[in-house]
C-alpha positions as CSV (number, residue, x, y, z in Angstrom):
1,X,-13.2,-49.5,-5.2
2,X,-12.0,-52.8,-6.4
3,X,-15.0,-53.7,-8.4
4,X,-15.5,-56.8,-11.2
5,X,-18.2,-56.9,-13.2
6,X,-19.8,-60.0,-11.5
7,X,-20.4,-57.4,-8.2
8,X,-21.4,-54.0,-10.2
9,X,-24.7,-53.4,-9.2
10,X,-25.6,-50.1,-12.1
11,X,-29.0,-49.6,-10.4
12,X,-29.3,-46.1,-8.5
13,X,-32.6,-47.8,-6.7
14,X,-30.2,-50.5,-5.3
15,X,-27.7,-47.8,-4.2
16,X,-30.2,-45.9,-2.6
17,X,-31.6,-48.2,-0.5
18,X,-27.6,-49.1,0.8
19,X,-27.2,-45.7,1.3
20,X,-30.8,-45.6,3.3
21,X,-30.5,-48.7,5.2
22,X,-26.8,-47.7,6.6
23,X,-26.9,-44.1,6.7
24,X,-23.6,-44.3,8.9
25,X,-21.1,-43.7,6.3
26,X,-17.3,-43.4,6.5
27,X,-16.2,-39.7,5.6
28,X,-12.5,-40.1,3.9
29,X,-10.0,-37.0,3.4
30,X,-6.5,-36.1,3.4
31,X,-4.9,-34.4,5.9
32,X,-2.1,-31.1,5.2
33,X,0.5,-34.3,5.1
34,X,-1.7,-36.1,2.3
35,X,-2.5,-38.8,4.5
36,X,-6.2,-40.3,4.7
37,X,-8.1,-39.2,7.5
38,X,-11.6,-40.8,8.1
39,X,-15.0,-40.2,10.3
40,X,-17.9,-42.1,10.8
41,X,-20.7,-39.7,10.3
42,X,-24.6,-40.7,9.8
43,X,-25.9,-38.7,6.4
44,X,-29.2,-38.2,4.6
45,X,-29.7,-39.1,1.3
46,X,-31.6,-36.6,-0.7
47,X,-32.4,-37.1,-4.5
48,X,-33.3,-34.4,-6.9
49,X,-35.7,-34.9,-9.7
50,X,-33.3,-35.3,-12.2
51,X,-31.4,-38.0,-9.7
52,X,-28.9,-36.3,-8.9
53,X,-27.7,-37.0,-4.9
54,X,-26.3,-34.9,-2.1
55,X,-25.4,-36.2,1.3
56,X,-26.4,-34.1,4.3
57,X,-24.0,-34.3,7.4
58,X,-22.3,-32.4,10.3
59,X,-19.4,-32.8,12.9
60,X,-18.3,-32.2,15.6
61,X,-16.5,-28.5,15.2
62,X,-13.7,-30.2,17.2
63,X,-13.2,-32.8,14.7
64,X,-10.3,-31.2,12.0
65,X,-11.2,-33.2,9.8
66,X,-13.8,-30.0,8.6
67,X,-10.4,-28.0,7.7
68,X,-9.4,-30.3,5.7
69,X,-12.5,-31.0,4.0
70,X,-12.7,-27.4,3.6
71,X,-9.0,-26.8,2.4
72,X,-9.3,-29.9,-0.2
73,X,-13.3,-30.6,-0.7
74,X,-13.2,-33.3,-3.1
75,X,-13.5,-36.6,-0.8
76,X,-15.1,-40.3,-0.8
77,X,-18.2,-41.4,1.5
78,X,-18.3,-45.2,1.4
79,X,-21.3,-46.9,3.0
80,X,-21.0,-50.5,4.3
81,X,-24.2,-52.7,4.2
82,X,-24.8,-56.0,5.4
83,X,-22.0,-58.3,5.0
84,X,-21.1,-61.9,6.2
85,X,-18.9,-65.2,5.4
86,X,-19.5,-67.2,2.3
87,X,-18.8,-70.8,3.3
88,X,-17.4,-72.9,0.6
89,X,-20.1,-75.5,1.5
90,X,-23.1,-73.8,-1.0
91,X,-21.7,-75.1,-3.4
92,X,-22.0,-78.6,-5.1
93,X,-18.7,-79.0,-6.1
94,X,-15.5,-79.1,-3.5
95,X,-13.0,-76.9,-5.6
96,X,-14.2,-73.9,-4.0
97,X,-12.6,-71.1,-1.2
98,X,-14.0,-69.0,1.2
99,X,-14.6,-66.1,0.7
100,X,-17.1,-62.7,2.0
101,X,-20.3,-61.4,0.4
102,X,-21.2,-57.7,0.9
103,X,-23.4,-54.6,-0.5
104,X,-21.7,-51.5,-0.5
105,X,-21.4,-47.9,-1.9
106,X,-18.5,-45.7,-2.8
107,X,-19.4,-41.7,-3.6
108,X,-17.1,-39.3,-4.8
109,X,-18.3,-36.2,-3.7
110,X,-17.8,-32.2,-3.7
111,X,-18.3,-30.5,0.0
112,X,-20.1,-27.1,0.6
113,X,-19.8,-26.3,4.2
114,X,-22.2,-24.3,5.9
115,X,-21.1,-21.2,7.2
116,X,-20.3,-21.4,11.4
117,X,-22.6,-18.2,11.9
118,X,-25.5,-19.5,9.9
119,X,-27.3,-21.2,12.7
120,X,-30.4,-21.5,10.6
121,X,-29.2,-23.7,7.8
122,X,-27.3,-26.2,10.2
123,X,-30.7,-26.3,12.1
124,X,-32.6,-26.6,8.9
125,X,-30.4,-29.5,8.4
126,X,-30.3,-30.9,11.6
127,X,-33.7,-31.1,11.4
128,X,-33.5,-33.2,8.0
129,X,-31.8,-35.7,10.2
130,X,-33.6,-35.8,12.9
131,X,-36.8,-36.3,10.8
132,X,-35.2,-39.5,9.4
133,X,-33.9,-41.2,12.7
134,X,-36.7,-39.7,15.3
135,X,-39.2,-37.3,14.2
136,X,-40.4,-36.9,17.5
137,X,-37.4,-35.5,18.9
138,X,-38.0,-32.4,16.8
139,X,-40.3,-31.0,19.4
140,X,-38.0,-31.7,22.3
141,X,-35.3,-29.5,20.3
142,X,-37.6,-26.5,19.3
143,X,-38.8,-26.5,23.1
144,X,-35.2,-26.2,24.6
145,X,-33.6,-22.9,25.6
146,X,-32.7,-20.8,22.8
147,X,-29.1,-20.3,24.3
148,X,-28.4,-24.0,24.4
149,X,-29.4,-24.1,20.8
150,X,-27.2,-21.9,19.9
151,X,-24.3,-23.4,21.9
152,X,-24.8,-26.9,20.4
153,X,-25.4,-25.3,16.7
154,X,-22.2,-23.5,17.5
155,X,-20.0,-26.9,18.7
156,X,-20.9,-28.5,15.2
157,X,-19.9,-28.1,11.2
158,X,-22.5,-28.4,9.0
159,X,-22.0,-29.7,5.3
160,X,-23.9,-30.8,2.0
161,X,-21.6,-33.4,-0.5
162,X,-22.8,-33.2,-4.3
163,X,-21.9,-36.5,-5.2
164,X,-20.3,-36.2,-8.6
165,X,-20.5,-40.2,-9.1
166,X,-21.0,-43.4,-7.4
167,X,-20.4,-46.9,-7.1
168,X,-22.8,-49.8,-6.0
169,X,-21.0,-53.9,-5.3
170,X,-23.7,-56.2,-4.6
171,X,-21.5,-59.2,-3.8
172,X,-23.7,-62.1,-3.4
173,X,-23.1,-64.7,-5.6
174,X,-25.2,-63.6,-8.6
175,X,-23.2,-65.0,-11.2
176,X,-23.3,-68.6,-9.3
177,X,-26.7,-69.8,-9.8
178,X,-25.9,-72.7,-8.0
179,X,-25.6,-71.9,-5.2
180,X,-28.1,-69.7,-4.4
181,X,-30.5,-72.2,-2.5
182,X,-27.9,-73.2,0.2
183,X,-26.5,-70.0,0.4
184,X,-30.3,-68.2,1.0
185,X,-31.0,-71.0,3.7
186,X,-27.8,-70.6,4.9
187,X,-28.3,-67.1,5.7
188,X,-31.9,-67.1,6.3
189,X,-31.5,-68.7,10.0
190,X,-28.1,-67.0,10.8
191,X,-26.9,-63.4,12.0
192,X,-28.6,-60.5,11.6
193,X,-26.4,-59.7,8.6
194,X,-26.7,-63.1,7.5
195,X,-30.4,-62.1,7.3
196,X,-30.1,-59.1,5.4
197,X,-28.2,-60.8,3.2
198,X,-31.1,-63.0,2.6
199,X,-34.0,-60.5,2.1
200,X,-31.7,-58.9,-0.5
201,X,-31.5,-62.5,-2.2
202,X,-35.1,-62.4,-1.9
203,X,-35.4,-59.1,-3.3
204,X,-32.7,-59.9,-6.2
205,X,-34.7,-62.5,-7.4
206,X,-31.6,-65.5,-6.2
207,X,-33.6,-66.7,-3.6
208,X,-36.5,-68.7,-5.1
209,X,-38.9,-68.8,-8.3
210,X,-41.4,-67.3,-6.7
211,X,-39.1,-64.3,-5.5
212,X,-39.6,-60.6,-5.8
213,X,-37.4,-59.8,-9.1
214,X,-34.7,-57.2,-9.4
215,X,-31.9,-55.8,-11.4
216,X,-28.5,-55.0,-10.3
């Protein structure tokens, strides 16, 4: 992605907790024509004690887009956090523009589909997901017919992506000091994303002396 330095956040901690936070990521290929095609897939984030990452994720078996990903299975996964207008108005001066402040991740990654007739690793890795979004649904699925698992197991394609690299934009006005104390009260009583905007000031250390600090 477009990325100046001001916005390069370097910090895998900061990544991960994008990543985390918006686990609904956009899946982009190329189809037999090389044109993009994209999904909007949740994934889980697991990290390996050395730090490396590899996304967990399925589709619908429906979807093509698993050909392709099979056919060519180096793709990108970006992941969109919180985002929301900057208003010209935080800052003291007038010879400012509008403009859009963001978090967001970009992974490269390599794709290892599961295979269609091993309905024990998609379920292995179903359950990974359902553990992060609602851990008490995993009863509910161990309890249903054993035929309907295997129908549903069967309508979907399993995948891990070894992300080979990654990058972080925390767009928020770091390098502008001076504005950080209308912009945080700005955002503080506004959207939702406005709000999340201003925990992560808080977190970065822009919001206040007393602020948590942080690196990015």
């Amino acid at each position: 992605m477009y990325l100046p330095p001001a916005h390069a956040c370097q910090d895998a901690q900061w990544a991960a907790r994008i990543v985390r936070e918006q686990p609904l990521a956009s899946l982009v290929t190329t189809d037999d024509t090389g044109l993009p095609e994209v999904s909007h897939l949740p994934m889980h984030l697991q990290v390996s004690e050395q730090g490396g990452w590899t996304l967990l994720a399925h589709m619908a078996r429906a979807n093509p887009q698993w050909r392709h990903l099979q056919a060519r299975p180096q793709a990108l996964v970006t992941f969109l956090g919180p985002n929301a207008y900057l208003s010209p108005a935080v800052y003291p001066d007038r010879e400012r523009v509008p403009s859009w402040n963001y978090v967001a991740v970009h992974c490269r990654v390599q794709a290892r589909l599961i295979a269609a007739n091993d309905a024990a690793g998609k379920d292995r890795l179903l359950k990974v997901l359902i553990g992060q979004h609602e851990p008490a649904y995993a009863a509910q699925w161990r309890g249903l017919d054993e035929g309907f698992q295997q129908r549903m197991l069967a309508g979907i394609v399993a995948f891990e992506l070894d992300v080979q690299s990654w990058q972080c934009a925390v767009k928020l006005n770091r390098h502008r000091p001076e504005s950080h104390a209308a912009l945080h009260a700005r955002y503080a009583g506004g959207t939702a994303d406005e709000q999340a905007l201003a925990r992560w000031m808080v977190d970065l250390g822009l919001a206040d002396a007393d602020s948590r600090p942080g690196e990015a």
